[in-house]
Every structure is written in structure tokens, then in C-alpha cells.
C-alpha positions in Angstrom: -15.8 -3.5 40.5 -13.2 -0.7 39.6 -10.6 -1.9 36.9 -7.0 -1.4 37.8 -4.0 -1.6 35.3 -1.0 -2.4 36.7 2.4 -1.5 34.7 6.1 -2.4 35.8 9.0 -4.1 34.5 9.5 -6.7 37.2 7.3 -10.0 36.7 7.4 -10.7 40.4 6.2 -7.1 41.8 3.1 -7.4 39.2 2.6 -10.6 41.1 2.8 -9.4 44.5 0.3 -6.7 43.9 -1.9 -8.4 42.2 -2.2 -10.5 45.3 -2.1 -7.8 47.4 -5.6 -6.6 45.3 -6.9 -9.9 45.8 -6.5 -9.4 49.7 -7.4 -6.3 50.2 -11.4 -6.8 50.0 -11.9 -3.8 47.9 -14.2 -3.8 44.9 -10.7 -3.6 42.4 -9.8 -6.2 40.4 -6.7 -6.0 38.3 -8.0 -6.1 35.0 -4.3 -5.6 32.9 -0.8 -5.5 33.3 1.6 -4.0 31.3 5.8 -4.5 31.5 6.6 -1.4 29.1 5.0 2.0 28.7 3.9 1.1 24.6 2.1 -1.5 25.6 0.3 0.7 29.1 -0.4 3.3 26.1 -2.0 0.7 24.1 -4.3 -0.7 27.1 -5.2 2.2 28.4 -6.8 3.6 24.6 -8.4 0.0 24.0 -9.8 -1.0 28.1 -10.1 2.8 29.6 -9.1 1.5 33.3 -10.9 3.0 36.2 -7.7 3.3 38.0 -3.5 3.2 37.2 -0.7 2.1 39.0 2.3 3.1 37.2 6.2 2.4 38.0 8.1 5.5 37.2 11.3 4.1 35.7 10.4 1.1 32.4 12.4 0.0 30.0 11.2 2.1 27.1 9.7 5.1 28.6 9.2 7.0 32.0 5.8 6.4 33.8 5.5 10.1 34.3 5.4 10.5 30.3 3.1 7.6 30.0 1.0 9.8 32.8 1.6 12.9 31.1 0.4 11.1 27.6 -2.9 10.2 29.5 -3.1 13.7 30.9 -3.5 15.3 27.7 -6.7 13.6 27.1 -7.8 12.0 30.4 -8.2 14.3 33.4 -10.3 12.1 35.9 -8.7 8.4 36.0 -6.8 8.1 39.0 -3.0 7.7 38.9 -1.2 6.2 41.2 2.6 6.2 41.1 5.3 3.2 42.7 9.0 3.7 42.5 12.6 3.1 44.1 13.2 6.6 44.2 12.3 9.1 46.8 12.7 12.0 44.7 11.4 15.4 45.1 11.4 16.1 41.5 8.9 13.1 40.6 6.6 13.7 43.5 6.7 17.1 42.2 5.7 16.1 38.6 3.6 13.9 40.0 1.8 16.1 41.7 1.5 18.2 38.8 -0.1 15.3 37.2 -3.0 15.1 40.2 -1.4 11.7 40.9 -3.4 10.1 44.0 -0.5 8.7 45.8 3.1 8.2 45.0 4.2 4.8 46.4 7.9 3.8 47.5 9.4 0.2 46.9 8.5 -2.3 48.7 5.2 -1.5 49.3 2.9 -2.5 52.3 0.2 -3.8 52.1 -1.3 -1.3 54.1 0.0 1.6 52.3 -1.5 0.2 49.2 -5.0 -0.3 50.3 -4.9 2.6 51.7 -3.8 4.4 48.3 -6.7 2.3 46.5 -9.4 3.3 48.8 -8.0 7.3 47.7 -8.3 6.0 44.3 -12.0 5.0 44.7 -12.9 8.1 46.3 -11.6 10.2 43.7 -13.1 8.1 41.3 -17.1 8.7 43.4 -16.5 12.1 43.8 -15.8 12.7 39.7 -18.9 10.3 39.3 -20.7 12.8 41.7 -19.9 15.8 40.0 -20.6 14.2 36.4 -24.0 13.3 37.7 -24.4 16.1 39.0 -23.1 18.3 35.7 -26.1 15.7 33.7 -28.8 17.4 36.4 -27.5 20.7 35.8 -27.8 19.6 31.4 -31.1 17.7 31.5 -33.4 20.6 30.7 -31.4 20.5 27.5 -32.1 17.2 26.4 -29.8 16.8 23.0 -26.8 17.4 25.0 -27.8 15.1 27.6 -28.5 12.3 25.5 -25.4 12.9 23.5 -23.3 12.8 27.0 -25.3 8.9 27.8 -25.1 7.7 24.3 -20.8 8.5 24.8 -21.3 6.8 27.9 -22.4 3.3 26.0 -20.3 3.6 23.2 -17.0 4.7 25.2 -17.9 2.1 28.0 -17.6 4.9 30.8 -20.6 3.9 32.6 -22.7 0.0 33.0 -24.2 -0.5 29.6 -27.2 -1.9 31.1 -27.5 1.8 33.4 -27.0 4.0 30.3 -29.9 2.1 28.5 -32.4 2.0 30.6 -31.7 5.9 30.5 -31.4 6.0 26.8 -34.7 3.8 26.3 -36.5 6.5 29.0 -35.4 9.3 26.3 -37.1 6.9 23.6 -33.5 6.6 21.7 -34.5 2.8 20.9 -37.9 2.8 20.5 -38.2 5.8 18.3 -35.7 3.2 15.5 -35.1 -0.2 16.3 -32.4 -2.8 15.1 -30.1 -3.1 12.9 -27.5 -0.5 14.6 -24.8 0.9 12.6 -21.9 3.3 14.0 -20.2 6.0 11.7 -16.5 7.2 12.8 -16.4 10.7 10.9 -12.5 12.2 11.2 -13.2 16.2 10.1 -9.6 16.7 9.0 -7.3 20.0 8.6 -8.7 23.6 7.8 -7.4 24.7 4.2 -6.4 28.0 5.9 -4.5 28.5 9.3 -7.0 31.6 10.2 -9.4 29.3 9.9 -8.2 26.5 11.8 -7.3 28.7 14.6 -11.1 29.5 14.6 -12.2 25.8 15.2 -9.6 25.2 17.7 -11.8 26.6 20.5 -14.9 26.0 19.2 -15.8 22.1 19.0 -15.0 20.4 21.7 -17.4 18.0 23.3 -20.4 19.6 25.2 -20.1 23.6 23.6 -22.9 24.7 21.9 -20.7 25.8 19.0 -22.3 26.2 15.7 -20.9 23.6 13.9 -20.8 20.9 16.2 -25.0 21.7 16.3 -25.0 22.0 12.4 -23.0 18.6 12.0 -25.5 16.8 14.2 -28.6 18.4 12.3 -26.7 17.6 8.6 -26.1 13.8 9.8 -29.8 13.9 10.9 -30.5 15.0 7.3 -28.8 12.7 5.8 -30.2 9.5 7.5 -33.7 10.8 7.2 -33.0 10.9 3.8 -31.9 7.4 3.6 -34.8 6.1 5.6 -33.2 5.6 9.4 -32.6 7.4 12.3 -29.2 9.4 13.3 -28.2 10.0 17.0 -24.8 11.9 17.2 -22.5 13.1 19.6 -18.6 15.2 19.7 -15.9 12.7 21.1 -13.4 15.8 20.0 -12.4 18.1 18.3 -12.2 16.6 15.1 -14.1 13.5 15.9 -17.8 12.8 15.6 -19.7 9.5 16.1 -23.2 9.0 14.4 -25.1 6.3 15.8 -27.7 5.0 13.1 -30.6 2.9 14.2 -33.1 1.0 11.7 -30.6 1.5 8.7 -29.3 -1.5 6.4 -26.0 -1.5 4.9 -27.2 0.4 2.1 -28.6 2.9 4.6 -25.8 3.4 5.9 -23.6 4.3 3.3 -25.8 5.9 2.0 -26.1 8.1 4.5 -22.3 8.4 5.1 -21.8 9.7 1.6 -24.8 12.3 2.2 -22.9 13.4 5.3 -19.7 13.5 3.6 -20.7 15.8 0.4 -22.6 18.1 3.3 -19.7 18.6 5.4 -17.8 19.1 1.9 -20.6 22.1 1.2 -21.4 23.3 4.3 -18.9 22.8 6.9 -16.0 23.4 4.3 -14.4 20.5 5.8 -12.9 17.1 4.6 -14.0 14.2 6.2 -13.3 10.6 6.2 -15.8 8.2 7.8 -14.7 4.6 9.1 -18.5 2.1 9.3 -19.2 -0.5 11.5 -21.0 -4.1 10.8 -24.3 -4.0 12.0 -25.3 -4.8 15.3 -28.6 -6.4 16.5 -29.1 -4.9 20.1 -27.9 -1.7 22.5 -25.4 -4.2 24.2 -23.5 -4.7 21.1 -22.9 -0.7 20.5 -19.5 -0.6 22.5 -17.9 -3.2 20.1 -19.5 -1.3 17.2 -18.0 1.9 18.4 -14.6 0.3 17.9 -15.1 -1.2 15.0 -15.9 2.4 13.4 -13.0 3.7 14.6 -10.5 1.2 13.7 -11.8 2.0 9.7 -11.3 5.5 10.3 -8.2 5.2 11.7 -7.1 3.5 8.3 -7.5 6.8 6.4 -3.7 7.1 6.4 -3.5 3.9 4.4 -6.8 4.0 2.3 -6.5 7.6 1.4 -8.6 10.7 3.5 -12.0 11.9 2.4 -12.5 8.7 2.0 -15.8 6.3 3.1 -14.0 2.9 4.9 -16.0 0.2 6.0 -14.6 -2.0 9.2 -15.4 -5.3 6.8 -12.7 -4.0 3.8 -10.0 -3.6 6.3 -10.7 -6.7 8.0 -10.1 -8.9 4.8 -7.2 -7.0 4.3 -5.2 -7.7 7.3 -4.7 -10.9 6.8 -3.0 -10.7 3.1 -1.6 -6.9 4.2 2.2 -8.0 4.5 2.2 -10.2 1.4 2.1 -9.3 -2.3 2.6 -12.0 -5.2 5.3 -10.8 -8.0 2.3 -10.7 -10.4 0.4 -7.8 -8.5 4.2 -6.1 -7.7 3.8 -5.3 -11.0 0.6 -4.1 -11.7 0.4 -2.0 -9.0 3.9 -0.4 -10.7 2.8 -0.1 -14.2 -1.2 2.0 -12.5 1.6 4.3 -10.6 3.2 4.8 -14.1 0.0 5.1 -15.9 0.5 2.2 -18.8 -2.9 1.4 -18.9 -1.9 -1.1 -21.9 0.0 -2.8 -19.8 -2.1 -3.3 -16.8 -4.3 -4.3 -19.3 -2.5 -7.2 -20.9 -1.7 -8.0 -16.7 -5.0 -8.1 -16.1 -6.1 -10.9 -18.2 -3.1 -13.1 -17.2 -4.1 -12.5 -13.5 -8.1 -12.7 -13.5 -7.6 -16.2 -15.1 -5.1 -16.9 -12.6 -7.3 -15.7 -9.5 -10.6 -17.6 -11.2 -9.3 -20.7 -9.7 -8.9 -19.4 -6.5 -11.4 -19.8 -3.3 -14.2 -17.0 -2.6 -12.3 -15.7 0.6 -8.6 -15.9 -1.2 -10.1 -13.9 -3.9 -11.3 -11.1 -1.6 -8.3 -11.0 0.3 -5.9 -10.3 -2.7 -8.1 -7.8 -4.2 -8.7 -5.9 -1.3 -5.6 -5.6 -0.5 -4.6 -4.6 -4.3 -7.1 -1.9 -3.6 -5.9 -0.3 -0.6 -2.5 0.4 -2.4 -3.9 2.0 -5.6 -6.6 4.0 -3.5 -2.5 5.1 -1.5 -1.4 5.7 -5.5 -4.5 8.0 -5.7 -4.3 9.5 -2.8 -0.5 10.7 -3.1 -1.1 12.0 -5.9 -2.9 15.0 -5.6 -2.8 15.6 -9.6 -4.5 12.3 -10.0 -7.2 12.1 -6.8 -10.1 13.8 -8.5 -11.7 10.7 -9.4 -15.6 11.1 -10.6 -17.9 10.6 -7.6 -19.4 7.0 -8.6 -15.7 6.1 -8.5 -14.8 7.5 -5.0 -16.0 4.8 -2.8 -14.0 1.2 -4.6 -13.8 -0.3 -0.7 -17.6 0.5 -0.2 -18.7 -1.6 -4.1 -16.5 -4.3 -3.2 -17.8 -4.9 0.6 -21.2 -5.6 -1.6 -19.7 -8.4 -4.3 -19.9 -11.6 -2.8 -18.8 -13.8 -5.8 -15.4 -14.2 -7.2 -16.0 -13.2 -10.9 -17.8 -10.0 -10.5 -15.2 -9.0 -7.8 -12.9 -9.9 -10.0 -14.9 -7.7 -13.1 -15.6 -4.7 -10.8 -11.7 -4.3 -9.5 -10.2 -4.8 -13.5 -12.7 -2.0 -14.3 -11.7 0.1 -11.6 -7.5 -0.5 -12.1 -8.1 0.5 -16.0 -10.0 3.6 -15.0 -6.9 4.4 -12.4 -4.5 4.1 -14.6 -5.9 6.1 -17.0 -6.6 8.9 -14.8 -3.0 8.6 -13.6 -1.8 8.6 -17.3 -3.9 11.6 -18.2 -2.9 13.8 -14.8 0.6 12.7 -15.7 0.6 14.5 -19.5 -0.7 18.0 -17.8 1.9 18.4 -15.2 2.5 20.8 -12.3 4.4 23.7 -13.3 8.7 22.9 -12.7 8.4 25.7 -9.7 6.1 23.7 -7.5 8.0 20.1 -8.4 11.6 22.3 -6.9 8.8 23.3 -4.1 7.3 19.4 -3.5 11.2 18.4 -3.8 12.1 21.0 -1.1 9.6 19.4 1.7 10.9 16.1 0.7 14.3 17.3 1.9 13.8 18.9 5.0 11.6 16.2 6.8 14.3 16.5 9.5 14.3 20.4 9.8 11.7 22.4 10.9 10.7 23.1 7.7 7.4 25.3 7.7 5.8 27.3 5.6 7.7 30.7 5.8 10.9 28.4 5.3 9.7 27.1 2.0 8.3 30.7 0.9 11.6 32.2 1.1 13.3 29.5 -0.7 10.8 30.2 -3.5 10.9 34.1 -3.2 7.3 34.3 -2.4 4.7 35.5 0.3 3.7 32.9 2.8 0.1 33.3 2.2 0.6 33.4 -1.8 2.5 30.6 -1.5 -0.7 28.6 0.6 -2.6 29.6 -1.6 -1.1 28.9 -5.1 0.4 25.4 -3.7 -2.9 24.2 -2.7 -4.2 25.2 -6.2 -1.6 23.6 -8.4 -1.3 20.4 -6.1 -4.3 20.5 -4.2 -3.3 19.8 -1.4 -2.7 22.4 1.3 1.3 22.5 2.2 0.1 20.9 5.9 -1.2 18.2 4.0 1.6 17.4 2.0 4.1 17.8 4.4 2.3 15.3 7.3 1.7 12.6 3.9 5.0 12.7 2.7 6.9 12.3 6.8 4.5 9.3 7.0 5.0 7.9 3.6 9.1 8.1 4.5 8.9 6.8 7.6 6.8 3.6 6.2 9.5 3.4 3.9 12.4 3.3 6.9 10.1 1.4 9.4 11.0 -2.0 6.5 14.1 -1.6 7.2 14.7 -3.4 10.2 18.6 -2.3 10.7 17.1 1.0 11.8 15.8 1.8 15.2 12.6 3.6 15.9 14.0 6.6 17.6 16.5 6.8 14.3 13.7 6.5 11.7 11.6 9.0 13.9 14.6 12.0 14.2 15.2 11.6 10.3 11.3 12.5 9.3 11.6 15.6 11.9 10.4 14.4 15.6 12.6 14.7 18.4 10.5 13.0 20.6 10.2 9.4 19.9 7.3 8.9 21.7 5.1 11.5 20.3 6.3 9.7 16.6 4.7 6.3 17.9 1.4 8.2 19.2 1.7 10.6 15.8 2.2 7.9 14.0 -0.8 5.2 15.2 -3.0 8.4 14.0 -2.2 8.3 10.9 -1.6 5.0 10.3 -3.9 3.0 12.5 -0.7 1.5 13.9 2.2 2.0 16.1 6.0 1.9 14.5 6.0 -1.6 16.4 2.7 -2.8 14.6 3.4 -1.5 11.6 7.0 -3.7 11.5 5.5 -6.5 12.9 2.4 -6.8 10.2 4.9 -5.7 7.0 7.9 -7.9 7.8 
């Protein structure tokens, strides 16, 4: 059965043609609906339809942008277009956008069948050519099986179909249960030479140097740790490791080992979002998404950073709530009193001693994912020693309130007196007018040639030198400190999204939501409704 999503604004048309689907005898079945373009955005990325219908005029955004937001990624799922308006300009865009049909209000019954069956079709003949494409590959058999093992993990094929195909390539046999999934996010170049370099050079199925040399490091690193790796390009900047016989341990293990690699070989940051073990192929899929939901969290947690899916899981459900107690804490680590968080800490571990296993882990996780955002917006006061890198990895192994409680005191002294100590050797006054600068001109288009001439210096000297004294590159800086502001202006709920999204410097408010959810994990409309 082909999966269709169905989005308009009007209740009883989503009715009518869900009937009309149920009628028609085809082999679609309407698997969502949507009412706004936020939400169509949000189904598509989590269920990956077979098919869309979309109405061109909702209440928060045009289907033709919600089409064109698919485009960019997605060139094979049908789209099929249903409107009140016979205009040439939208079938125009619409054809642009490869739509399959563009429908006119009412529909017949007729009309839409037949639009469906043109739907399926496409939808063979892209199967057709992708099978054939996996012929064409098979003498290569590394890129084939990283096409099938994308198929299971992205859901784009029957799960049952890619493992019977994965088994005949001796994937499972060769390690066995448990399965672990690692999300690794490479993030920004240091240099713009160099990310210009990489643009053209990693997406999915190239034979690009490093997109062979990260498969063979993540190999290396899970031979080391005892288990097998299996990895494949989703993007760019993406790359999923499927480990089989590893434990937990393993795992991380293995994570870190790719981490420090890409550090030394790849000259890239990366941050690396773990899933919970899984017992058999089927469960993969759910895996997958689990690994990239922790990734995704880098924003919060900090990047270069090791996240497993468990820590943010006990977080979520303390994440909007903070007792006066912990306020205050977290407040004297930013100032780096480490006396005082001190003489907190004992009034607060005796307090949290009475308090159930689960409450326990809640709190503190969550305590830790705003000092590792303390750490990690500082760049004076990130460099950590490596032991102390990983506080959401030691604390996903404690299982008993006291030593979670022992660990996590430990761990707030240590912060604060790393914060204390970056804090007496400064950054020189230049590069506090320079930081101050970027802070100001969020809503311009501030770059890099716009700051260098307010400090009198060369672009590339100024890269260079800012990266040194802060390090972090000016890219870096700028992106952290627009999402740290518009966090801040997101809790206040007297301001509209568009408004918060024009004063941190995007015109488009829609690109803000989408630029935002990939730094943050969540959409402007999330993020309000888990805060306030």
C-alpha cells in the first residue's frame, strides 16, 4: 500500500477525500493528515509519505513553499496539488516543482483516481530506475550495501525486503545482536576555502575521499572496541554507523574513538547522538530515530559533544521546570564562585537524598544539560580535560541515587572552577568590542567583512585571530549567539514568531522554524510549548 498525506485547512474536504481513497480500490491508504503547513513539515520528516496531496492556500504557509521545502531534499515523492484557484502562475510553480497533477475544487472523484493512479506510476518508475541504479552498483558491493542498509534505517523500502538482502551480503551474520545506531553531525569547516571544498564532495553515493576514509575510521574504531561497524552518507554532513555485537560500553566506546579520529584526521568537529540497543534488524528504523533525535540536541547539550538518546529522554520530562534552589546554582557555575556552589551543594544533595531514583535522574540531568550550554557558550571555558568531556555519557551508567548524586557535585565543582579560572585570563578588550558587535547586528546582515571593517582589520586576519582568542570560528559564534537570543525571545510569549525571527536576522519566517529545529531539536512552536 502507498502512504498518502493529505494537508488542507477544511475538516470536511480531508473527509471527503479520505473517502474518496477508500473508494477508489487503489493500493493508497491515507496514512496522515495535516490542517497547516508546520505540522505537513513535521509529518513528512517523521512518516516519509509515498505520496502528497497538498492545498495551495493554509493558514500559516503556502503549499507551494511547503512543496518547495520538500524539494530541496526530496526529489522523487509525488506531489500532487488541490486548490480554488485556477491560476497560471501556481500551475507554473507547480510545474516547476514536478508536481503530478494540479487539482481544482471540488474534485471528482474521477479526476482524483485518476491523479493517484499518475502518482503510483511515478512512484514504480523511480522504484525502477533505483533498482535499476543498485544493478548498475552491485559489482561495488560497499556502496550497495550502504544504499540497503539506508533503505532499513530510513524506512524507504519493506524492512523484511531489505533484510533478506542485507542477510544475503552476510551484514547480520558476520555480528549479531545487540544493534546500536550512532548519528554523527560533522559540523562547520574552520575555514571558508575549505568548506567550499566539501560542499561538492560528500554527498551520498560519491566516492569522495572522505566519505570512504570516515567509513574505514568508524570501522577502526569499532574493531577496536570489539564489534562490528556498517556505515553509510545520509548527507553532507550526516553519517549513520550501524554497530552490531557492541554493548553499551562498546558503543561509546567506539563513538569517542570515532570522534577524536574525525578530530585528527578529517579536521572536523563532530557530535554523535546514540541509540538504546536494539535486539533484532526489525527494530533498526526506531533506532535510527532515536540516534538522531540525540544528535539533534547538540544545540542544547553543546557540539562536539557524545549524546546518548537515554540522557535526553530523562530530561524532557523535567526540561521546562527548575526549582529556585538549582536557579541558583546554575548562576553562581556561570559566575565561577566555586565556594558557593559548594556550600549549595551540600544543602541540595541532602535535599535530593530523599528523593525517588527516577526524580533524582530527572533533576540532575537536566542540571546537566544547562551547565554543559554554560560550557559550551563559553568558548574561554569549553576546554574541559577529555575524562570530563562526556558528563551525559557517566551519568546514563549510574543507576543509584547517591553516586549520581557524587558524580554530578564532582563534576559542578570542577565547572565552576574551570569557569573561574578562564574568567581571570580574559580575552583581550578588542575582541569583547568584536563579540559585542555580532551581538548587535543579529538583525543586519552582519558578516565577516562587516565586522573586519569595524575593527580595521583584514577579513582573513580577522578569522583567523578570532578563532584563536575565542576559539570559535566567527560562523560559529554568530549561528550560537542568533539561537541563544531567539531562545531568549521565544519565552516571551507577547512576541510573535515571525517578530522574534526578523530581530535575530531571518526574513523568512519559515526558514527560522526549519533553521531553528536544526539547531535546537525543536520548532519555535515546540520550543514554546515544552518551556512555558
Amino acid at each position: 500500500m502507498y502512504r498518502l498525506l493529505i494537508v488542507d485547512d477544511e475538516y470536511h474536504i480531508r473527509e471527503g477525500l479520505k473517502l474518496m481513497v477508500a473508494e477508489s480500490g487503489l493500493s493508497v491508504e491515507v496514512s496522515d493528515v495535516a490542517s497547516d503547513g508546520e505540522t505537513a513539515l513535521r509529518l513528512y520528516a517523521e512518516r516519509r509519505p509515498d505520496m502528497i496531496l497538498l492545498d495551495i492556500n493554509l493558514p500559516d504557509m503556502s503549499g507551494l513553499d511547503i512543496a518547495k521545502t520538500i524539494r530541496e531534499k526530496d526529489q522523487q515523492t509525488p506531489l500532487l496539488f488541490l486548490t480554488g484557484y485556477e491560476s497560471v502562475t501556481y500551475i507554473r510553480q507547480a510545474v516547476s516543482l514536478q508536481a503530478v497533477d494540479y487539482l481544482l475544487k471540488p474534485v471528482t472523484s474521477g479526476d482524483f483516481e485518476a491523479a493517484l493512479r499518475r502518482a503510483e506510476d511515478r512512484i514504480v518508475q523511480w522504484r525502477r530506475s533505483e533498482e535499476e541504479a543498485i544493478h548498475r552498483h552491485r559489482s561495488s558491493e560497499p556502496l550497495y550495501r550502504e544504499h540497503l542498509l539506508l533503505d532499513l534505517l530510513q524506512q524507504r523500502r519493506p524492512a523484511a525486503e531489505v533484510i533478506r538482502e542485507l542477510d544475503r551480503l552476510g551484514l547480520f551474520e558476520t555480528g549479531g545482536p545487540p544493534y546500536t545506531v550512532l548519528c554523527c553531525e560533522l559540523e562547520e569547516l574552520e575555514e571558508p576555502e575549505q568548506q567550499e571544498a566539501a560542499t561538492t564532495s560528500e554527498l551520498h553515493g560519491c566516492q569522495e575521499p572522505s566519505s570512504h576514509l570516515f567509513a574505514k575510521l568508524a570501522w577502526e574504531a569499532a574493531a577496536a572496541a570489539e564489534a562490528k561497524a556498517y556505515g553509510a552518507a545520509v548527507s553532507r554532513d550526516r553519517r549513520v554507523v550501524l554497530l552490531a555485537a557492541a554493548s553499551c560500553r562498546a558503543a561509546e566506546r567506539t563513538a569517542q574513538q570515532i570522534r577524536q579520529a574525525v578530530q585528527e584526521r578529517l579536521n572536523r568537529a563532530v557530535s554523535i547522538g546514540i541509540s538504546r540497543p536494539v535486539g533484532r534488524p526489525e527494530q533498526l528504523p526506531e533506532a535510527y530515530e532515536e540516534a538522531v533525535q540525540a544528535a539533534e540536541h547538540r544545540g542544547w547539550v553543546g557540539y562536539s559533544q557524545i549524546i546518548p538518546y537515554e540522557s535526553i529522554q530523562a530530561a524532557e520530562p523535567s526540561s521546562g521546570y527548575l526549582l529556585e534552589k538549582e536557579l541558583l546554582m546554575i548562576t553562581e557555575i556561570r559566575a565561577g564562585n566555586d565556594a558557593a556552589v559548594h556550600a549549595i551543594l551540600q544543602e541540595w544533595s541532602g535535599q535530593l537524598a530523599g528523593l525517588p531514583v527516577k526524580q533524582v535522574k530527572m533533576i540532575i540531568t537536566q542540571l546537566v544539560l544547562f551547565v554543559m550550554r554554560i560550557v559550551q557558550s563559553d568558548a574561554s571555558v569549553c576546554q574541559l580535560p577529555m575524562q570530563e568531556q562526556d558528563p551525559l555519557l557517566e551519568l546514563s551508567h549510574l543507576r543509584h541515587g547517591p553516586e549520581m548524586i557524587d558524580y554530578v557535585s564532582r563534576y559542578f565543582v570542577r565547572v565552576g572552577r574551570h569557569v573561574r579560572e578562564a574568567r581571570e585570563k580574559g580575552i583581550p578588550r578588542k575582541f569583547q568590542r568584536a563579540k559585542e558587535w555580532i551581538r548587535e547586528h543579529l538583525q543586519e546582515d552582519g558578516g565577516l567583512n562587516s565586522l573586519a571593517a569595524y575593527m580595521n582589520m583584514s577579513p582573513k586576519y580577522l578569522s583567523a585571530r578570532f578563532k584563536q582568542v575565542t576559539g570559535e570560528s566567527f560562523a560559529q559564534y554568530q549561528t550560537r549567539v542568533r539561537f541563544e537570543r531567539a531562545r531568549e525571545l521565544l519565552l516571551d510569549t507577547n512576541r510573535k514568531v515571525a517578530e522574534v525571527a526578523e530581530i535575530v536576522g531571518f526574513s523568512d519566517t519559515n526558514y527560522f522554524s526549519i533553521a531553528f529545529k536544526k539547531h535546537t531539536g525543536l520548532t519555535p512552536t515546540e520550543f514554546r510549548r515544552t518551556f512555558l
